[in-house]
BAKE-471663 format. One record per residue (C-alpha): residue number from 1; x, y, z; residue in three letters. Coordinates in Angstrom, 2 decimals, always signed. Each point is the difference from the previous one (the first is absolute). Example, Ala and Ser with C-alpha at 12.3 -4.5 7.8 and 13.67 -1.06 7.14 Angstrom:
2
1,+12.30,-4.50,+7.80,ALA
2,+1.37,+3.44,-0.66,SER
END
This chain:
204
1,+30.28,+21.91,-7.03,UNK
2,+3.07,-1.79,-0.89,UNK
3,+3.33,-0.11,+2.63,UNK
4,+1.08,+2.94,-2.20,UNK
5,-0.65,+3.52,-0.06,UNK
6,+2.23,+1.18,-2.81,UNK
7,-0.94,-0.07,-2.93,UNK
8,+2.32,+0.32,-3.57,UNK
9,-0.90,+2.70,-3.22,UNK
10,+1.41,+2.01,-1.92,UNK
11,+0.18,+3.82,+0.79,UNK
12,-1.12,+1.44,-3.47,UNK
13,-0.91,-0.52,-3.43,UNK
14,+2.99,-1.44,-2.47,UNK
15,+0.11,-1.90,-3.36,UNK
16,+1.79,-2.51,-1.62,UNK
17,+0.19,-1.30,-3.83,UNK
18,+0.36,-3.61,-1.85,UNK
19,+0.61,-0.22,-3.44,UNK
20,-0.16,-3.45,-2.16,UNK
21,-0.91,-0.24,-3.71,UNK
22,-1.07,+3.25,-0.55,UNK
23,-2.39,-0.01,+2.52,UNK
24,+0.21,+2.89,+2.83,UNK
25,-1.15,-1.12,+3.85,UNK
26,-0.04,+3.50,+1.86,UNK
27,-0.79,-0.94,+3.91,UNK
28,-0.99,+3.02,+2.31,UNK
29,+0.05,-0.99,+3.95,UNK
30,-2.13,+2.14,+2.69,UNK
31,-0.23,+0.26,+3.18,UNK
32,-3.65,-0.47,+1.07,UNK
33,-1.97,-0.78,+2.94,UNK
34,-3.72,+0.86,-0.88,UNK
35,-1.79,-2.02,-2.35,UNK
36,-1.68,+2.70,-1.71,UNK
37,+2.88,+1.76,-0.91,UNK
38,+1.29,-3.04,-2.46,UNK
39,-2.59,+0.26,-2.63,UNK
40,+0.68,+3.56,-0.72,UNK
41,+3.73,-0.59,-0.22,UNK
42,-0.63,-2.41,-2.27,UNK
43,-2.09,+2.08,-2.48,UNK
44,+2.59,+2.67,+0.59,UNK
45,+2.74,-2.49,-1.83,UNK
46,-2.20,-1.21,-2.92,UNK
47,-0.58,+3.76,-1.04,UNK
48,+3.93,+0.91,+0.54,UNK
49,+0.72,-3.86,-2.13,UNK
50,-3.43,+0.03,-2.18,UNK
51,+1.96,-1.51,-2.55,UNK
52,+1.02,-3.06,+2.09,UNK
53,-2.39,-3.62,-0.92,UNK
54,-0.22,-0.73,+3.28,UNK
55,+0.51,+1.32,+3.88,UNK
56,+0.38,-2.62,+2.17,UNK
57,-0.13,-0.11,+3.60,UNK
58,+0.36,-1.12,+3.87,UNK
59,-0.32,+1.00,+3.23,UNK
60,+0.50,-0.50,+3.66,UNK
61,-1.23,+2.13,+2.95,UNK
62,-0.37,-0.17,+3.79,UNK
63,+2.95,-0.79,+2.79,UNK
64,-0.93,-3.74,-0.34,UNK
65,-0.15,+0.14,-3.73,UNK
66,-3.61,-1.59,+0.11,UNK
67,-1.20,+2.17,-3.13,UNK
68,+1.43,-0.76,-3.66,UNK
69,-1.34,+0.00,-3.59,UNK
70,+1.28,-0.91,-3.01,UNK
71,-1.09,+0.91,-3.65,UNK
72,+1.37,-1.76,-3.37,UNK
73,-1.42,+2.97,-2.14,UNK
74,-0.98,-2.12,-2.99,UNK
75,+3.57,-1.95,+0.17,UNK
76,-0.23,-3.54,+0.31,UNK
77,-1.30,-1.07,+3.34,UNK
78,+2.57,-0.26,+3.02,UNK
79,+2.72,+1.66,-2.18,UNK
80,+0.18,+3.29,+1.02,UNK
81,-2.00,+1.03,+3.24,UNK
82,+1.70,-3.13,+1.82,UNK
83,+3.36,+0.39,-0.74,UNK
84,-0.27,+3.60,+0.91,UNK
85,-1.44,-1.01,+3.21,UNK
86,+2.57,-2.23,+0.55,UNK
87,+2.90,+2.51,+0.06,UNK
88,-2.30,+1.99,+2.47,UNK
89,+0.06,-3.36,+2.19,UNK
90,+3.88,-0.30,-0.61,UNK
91,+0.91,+3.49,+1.90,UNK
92,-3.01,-1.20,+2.25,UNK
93,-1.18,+3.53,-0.48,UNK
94,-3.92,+1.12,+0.52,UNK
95,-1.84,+3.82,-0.40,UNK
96,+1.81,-0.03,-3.59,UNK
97,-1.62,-0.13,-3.91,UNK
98,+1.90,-0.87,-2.87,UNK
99,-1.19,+0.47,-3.61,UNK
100,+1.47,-0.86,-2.97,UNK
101,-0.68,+1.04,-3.17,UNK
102,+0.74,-1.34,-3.55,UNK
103,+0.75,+0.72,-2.88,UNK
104,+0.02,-3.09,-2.30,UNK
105,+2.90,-0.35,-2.25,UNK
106,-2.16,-1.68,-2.73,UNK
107,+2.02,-3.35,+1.29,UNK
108,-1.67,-2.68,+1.67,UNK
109,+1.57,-0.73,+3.12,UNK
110,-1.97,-3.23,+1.62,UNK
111,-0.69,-0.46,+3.35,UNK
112,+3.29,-0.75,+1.20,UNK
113,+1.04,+3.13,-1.40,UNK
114,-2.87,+1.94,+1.26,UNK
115,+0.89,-1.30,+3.66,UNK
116,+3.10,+1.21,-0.11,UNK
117,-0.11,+2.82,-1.37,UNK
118,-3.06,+1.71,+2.40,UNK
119,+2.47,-1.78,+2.68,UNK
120,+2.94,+2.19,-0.84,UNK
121,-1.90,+3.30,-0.52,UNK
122,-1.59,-0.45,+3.25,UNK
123,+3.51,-0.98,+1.39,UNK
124,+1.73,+3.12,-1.81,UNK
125,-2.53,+2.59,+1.53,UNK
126,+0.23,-1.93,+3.70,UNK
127,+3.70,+0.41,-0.38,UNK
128,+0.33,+3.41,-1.15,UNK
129,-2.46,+0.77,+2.95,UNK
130,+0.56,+0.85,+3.86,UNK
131,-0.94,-2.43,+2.19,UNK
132,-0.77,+0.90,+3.41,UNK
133,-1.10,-1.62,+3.46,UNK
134,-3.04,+1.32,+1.52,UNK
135,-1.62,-0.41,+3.50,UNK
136,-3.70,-0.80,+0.62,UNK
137,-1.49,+2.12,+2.24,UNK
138,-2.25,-0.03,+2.60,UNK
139,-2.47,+3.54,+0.60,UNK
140,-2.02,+0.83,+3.07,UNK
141,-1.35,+3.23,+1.43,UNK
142,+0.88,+0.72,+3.59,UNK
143,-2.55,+2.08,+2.13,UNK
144,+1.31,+1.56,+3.20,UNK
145,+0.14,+2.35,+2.72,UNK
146,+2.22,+3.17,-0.68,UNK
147,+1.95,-0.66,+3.05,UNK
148,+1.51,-3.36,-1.22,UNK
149,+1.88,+1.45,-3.26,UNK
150,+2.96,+0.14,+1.77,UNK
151,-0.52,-3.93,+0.51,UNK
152,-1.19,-0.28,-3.89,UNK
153,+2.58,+1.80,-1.47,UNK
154,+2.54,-1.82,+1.87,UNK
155,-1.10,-3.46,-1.49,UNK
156,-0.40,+1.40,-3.29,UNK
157,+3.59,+1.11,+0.29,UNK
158,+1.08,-3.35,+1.58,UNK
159,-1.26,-1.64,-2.61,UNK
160,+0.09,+1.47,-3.09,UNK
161,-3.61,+0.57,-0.82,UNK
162,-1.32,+1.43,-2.29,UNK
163,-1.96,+2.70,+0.34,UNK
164,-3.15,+2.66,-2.02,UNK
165,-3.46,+1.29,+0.48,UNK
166,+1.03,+1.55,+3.54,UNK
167,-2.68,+1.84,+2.10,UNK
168,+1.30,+1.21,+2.88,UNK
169,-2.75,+1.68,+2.53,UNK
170,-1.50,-0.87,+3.26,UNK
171,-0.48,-3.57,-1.72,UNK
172,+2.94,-1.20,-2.44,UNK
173,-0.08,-2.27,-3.04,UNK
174,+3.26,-1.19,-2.18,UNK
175,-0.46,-2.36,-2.98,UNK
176,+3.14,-2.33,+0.69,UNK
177,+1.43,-2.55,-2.00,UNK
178,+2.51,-2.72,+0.82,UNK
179,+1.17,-2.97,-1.26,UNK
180,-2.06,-2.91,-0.32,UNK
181,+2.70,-2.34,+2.34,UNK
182,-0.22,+2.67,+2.53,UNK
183,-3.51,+0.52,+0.76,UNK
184,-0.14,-2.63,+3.30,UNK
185,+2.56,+2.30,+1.71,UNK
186,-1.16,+3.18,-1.14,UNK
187,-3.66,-0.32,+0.97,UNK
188,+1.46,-1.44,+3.22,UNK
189,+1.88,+3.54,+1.01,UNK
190,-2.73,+1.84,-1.16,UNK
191,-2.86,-2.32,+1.96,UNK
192,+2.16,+1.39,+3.16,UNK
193,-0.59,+3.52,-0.41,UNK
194,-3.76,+0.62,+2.24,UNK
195,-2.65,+1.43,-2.31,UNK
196,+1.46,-0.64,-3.37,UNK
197,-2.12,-1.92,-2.37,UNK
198,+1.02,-1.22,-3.40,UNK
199,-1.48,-0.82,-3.60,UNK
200,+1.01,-2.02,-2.43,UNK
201,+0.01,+1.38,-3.59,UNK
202,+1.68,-2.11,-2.27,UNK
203,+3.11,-1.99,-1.25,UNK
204,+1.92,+0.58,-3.14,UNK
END
């Protein structure tokens, strides 16, 4: 885990256009955090642009932006995946796809021109989108005696935890989630309550 545990994207999907010699670049950003999701977005924009040539692509996923991929599409190699990636690197944004689709103009453009132009759409659709901070997050489940709520909920309130999946019976359990920088003190408060035990889940 890096020293971080924010994390930039963009908050939903958005578009931008390029235009040079005729020939149409229509980028579409999304927010995305599963892998399996990015496949079917991308079918979903060749049927809504089936007359495009070509739908290139590139991604990035995770908090530590350890997952990317790139596709050219049939363009010349490194002149369209790459540059898109590169605008994705430029916001230092992750959990986002951008596609862009186009529609040749009937003018050759070269690779120069190819660079820039999947640079800009990818640059008009990351500009026309919302980019937002996000936290990575720590979740456990907590096990404990019904007599210690009081103590629970008091921590949870302390420190803004959040909180589903409550059972509450002789024997309570909370799903809790905090963030990632936190967890050290959390677990600390909560190791001081007698009979609770805890679980990690997950992080995201």
């Amino acid at each position: 885990m890096t020293s971080s545990d924010t994390y930039k994207t963009i908050k939903s999907q958005s578009e931008g256009l390029y235009k040079e010699k005729g020939s149409r670049f229509i980028a579409s950003a999304w927010p995305v955090s599963d892998p399996d999701n990015i496949m079917p977005i991308i079918d979903t924009i060749r049927k809504d642009h089936h007359d495009a040539r070509h739908h290139c692509f590139a991604y990035m996923l995770g908090p530590e932006r350890e997952v990317w991929r790139i596709n050219d599409d049939g363009e010349p190699s490194g002149t369209a995946g790459r540059p898109i990636l590169g605008q994705i690197n430029s916001y230092q944004l992750t959990n986002i796809l951008i596609v862009v689709s186009r529609y040749f103009g009937g003018t050759l453009l070269g690779v120069s021109g190819l660079i820039n132009a999947y640079r800009t759409a990818a640059f008009s659709a990351i500009k026309n989108a919302a980019i937002i901070e996000c936290t990575v997050n720590d979740y456990y489940e907590i096990i404990f005696n019904y007599d210690a709520i009081n103590d629970v909920m008091k921590i949870i309130k302390d420190e803004d935890i959040g909180q589903s999946g409550q059972v509450f019976d002789l024997e309570c359990r909370i799903i809790i989630s905090f963030r990632v920088s936190l967890r050290e003190k959390i677990l600390a408060r909560l190791e001081r309550i007698e009979g609770l035990k805890h679980k990690y889940l997950n992080t995201h």
